[in-house]
C-alpha positions in Angstrom: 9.6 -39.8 56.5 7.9 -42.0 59.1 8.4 -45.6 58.4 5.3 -47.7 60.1 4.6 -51.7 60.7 0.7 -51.7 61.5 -2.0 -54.9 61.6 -5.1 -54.2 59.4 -7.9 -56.7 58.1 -5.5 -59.5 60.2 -2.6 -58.8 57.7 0.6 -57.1 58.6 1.8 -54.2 56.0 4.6 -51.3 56.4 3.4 -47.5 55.6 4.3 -43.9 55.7 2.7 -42.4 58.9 1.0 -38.7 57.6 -0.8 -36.6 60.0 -3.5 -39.4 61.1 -3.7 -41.6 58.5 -1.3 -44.4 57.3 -0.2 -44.4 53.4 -0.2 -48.6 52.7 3.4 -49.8 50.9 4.3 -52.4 49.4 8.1 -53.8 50.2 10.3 -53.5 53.4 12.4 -50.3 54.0 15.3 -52.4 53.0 14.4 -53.6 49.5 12.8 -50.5 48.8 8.9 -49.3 49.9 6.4 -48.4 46.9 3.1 -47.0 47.3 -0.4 -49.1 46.6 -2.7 -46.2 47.5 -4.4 -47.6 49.8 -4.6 -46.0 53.3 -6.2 -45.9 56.6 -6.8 -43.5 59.8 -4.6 -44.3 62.4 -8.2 -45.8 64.5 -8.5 -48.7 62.3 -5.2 -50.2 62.7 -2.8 -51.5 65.5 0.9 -50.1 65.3 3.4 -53.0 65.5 7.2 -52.9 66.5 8.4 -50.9 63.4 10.8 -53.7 62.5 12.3 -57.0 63.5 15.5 -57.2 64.7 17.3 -60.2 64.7 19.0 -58.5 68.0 19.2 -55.4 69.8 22.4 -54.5 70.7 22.3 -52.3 73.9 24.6 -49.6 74.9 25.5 -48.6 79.1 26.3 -45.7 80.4 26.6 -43.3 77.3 25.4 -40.5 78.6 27.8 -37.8 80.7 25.1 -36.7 82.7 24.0 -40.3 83.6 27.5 -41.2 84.0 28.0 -38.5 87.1 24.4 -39.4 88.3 25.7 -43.0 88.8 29.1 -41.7 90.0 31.1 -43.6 87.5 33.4 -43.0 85.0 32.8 -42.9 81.6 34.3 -46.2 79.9 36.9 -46.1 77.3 34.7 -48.2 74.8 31.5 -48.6 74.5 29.8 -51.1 76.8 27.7 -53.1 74.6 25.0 -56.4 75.7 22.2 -57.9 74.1 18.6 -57.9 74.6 16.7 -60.8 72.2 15.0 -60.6 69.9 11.6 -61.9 71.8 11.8 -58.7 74.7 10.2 -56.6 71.5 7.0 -55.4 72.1 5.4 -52.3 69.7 3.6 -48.9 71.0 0.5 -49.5 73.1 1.8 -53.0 73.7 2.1 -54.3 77.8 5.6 -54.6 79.8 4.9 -57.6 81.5 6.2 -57.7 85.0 8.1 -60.5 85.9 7.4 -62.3 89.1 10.8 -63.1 89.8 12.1 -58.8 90.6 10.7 -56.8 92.8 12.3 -53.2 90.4 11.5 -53.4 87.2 12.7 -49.6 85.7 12.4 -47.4 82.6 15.4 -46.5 80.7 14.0 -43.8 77.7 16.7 -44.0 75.0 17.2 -43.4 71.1 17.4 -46.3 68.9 18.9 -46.6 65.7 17.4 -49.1 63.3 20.5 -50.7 60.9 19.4 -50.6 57.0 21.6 -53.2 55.4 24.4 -56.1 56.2 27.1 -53.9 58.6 30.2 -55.3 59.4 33.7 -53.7 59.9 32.3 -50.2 58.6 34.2 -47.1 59.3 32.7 -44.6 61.6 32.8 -42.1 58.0 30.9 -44.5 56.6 28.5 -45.0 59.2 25.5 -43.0 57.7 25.1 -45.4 54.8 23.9 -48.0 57.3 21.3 -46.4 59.2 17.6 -46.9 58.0 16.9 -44.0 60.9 15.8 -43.7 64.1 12.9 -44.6 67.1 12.4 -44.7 70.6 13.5 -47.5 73.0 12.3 -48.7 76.4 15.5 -50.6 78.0 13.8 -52.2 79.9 15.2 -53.7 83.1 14.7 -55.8 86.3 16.8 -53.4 88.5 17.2 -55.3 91.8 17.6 -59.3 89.1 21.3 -56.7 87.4 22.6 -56.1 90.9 22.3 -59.8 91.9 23.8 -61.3 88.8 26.2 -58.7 87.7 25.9 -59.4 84.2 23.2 -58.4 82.8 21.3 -60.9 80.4 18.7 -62.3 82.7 17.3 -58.5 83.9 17.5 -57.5 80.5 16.0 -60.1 78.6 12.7 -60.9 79.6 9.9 -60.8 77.5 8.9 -57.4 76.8 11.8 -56.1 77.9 12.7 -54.1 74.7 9.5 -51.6 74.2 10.0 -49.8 70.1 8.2 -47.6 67.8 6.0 -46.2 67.4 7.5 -45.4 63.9 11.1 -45.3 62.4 12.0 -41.1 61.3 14.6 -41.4 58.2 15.0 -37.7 58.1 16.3 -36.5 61.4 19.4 -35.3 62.6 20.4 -37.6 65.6 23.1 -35.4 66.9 21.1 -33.4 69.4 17.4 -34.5 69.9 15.8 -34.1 73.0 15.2 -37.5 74.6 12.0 -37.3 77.6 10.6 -40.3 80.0 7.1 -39.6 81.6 5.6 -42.2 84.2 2.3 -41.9 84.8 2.2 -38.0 82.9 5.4 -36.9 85.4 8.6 -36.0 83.1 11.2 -38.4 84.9 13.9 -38.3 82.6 14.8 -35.6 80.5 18.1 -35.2 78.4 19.9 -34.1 74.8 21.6 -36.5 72.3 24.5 -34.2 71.9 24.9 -35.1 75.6 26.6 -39.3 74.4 30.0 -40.2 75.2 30.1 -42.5 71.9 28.7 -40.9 68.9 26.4 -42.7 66.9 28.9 -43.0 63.8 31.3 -44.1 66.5 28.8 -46.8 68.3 27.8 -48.6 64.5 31.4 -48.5 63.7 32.4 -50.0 66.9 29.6 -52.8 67.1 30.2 -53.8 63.5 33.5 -54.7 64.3 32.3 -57.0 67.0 29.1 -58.1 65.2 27.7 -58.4 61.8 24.3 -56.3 62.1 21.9 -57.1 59.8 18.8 -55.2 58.4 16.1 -54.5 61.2 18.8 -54.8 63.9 18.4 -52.5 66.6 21.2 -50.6 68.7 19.7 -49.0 71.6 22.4 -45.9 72.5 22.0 -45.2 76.3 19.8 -43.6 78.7 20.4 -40.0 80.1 19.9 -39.2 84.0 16.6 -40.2 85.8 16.3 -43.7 85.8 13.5 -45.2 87.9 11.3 -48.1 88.8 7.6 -49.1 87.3 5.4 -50.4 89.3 1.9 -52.7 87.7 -0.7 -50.4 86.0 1.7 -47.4 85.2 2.0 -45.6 82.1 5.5 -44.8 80.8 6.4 -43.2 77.9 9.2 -42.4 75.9 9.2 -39.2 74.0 11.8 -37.8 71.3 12.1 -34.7 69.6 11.2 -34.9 66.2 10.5 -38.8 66.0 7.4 -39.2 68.2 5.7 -41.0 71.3 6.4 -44.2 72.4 3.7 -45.1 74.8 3.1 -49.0 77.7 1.6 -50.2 80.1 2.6 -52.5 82.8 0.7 -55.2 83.4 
């Protein structure tokens, strides 16, 4: 099931994406979605960031691959920061550029989308908590990281946090193939079953940190390829099974 937050007739409504047309419910995916039949072809509405996270809580250098790209070693915990809540921008929506970096880059990653109140959960557990899964842009003023070392300010600028297009409740996560185009070029390309920290393991882990509440987002790392955008580029973020997620820069 494709869970969808779209803009029609200046009113903002959830629906089940099918084929090219979007089913109208009424509801969230958290207190439960029912159908009003109503619907409309994908043409007459604009797709919105599938939820609204209170935060997205990021995670580095997950992936084995990436990790040996980078020539670093893979942490013993998971290295978690925050991207707020105002970086979220929906498919078809523009990355601003920033005038203050000179390498703004793409980072393609999964995202899981957090169904209910989370905190202290056990990794067996984890499942219970996951509404299911999207694509994530990470993101990031490349050259803005390096100077500051930590990373808020090269994370967090508006439009920094690309989601959607929809949220896929009936996937396996555990080995998806995870693709970054620029501009029609495949740039990144890697598997799920390729993360250090599993995604039981990286809800269990952040819920003892932070409560996560419903809509929050955690972004699970970024496999190999990681490169810079430059104004008027198209990137997008493709995942097996759960769908395009396509921006401009601007």
């Amino acid at each position: 099931m494709q869970i969808v937050r779209f803009a029609a007739d200046k009113n903002a409504a959830y629906g089940l994406l099918k084929g090219d047309h979007v089913h109208v419910m009424s509801g969230t995916p958290y207190s439960g979605l029912k159908h009003t039949g109503l619907r409309y072809a994908l043409k007459e509405i604009r797709l919105l960031p599938p939820c609204r996270p209170s935060k997205i809580v990021a995670v580095g250098l997950n992936y084995r691959s990436h990790a040996a790209e980078m020539n670093m070693k893979l942490p013993a915990e998971p290295i978690i920061f925050l991207k707020p809540a105002t970086a979220v921008i929906g498919h078809g929506d523009s990355i601003i550029y920033p005038e203050s970096s000179r390498q703004v880059d793409y980072e393609g990653e999964l995202a899981v989308v957090i169904k209910k109140r989370s905190r202290h959960v056990a990794e067996e557990d984890a499942g219970q908590y996951i509404l299911g899964y999207t694509c994530f842009n990470d993101i990031t003023a490349r050259d803005l990281q390096r100077q500051d070392v930590q990373w808020t300010r090269a994370k967090g600028f508006d439009t920094f946090a690309a989601v959607g297009p929809g949220i896929e409740t009936e996937v396996d996560p555990s080995s998806l193939t995870v693709e970054t185009y620029l501009n029609g070029e495949c740039k990144q390309r890697g598997n799920t079953a390729d993360m250090f920290f599993s995604i039981p393991r990286l809800v269990s882990f952040i819920s003892h940190v932070m409560t996560l509440l419903p809509g929050d987002v955690i972004a699970t790392g970024t496999p190999p390829g990681v490169g810079p955008m430059q104004k008027g580029d198209t990137v997008e973020i493709r995942i097996e099974h759960i769908g395009t997620l396509r921006n401009t820069v601007t």
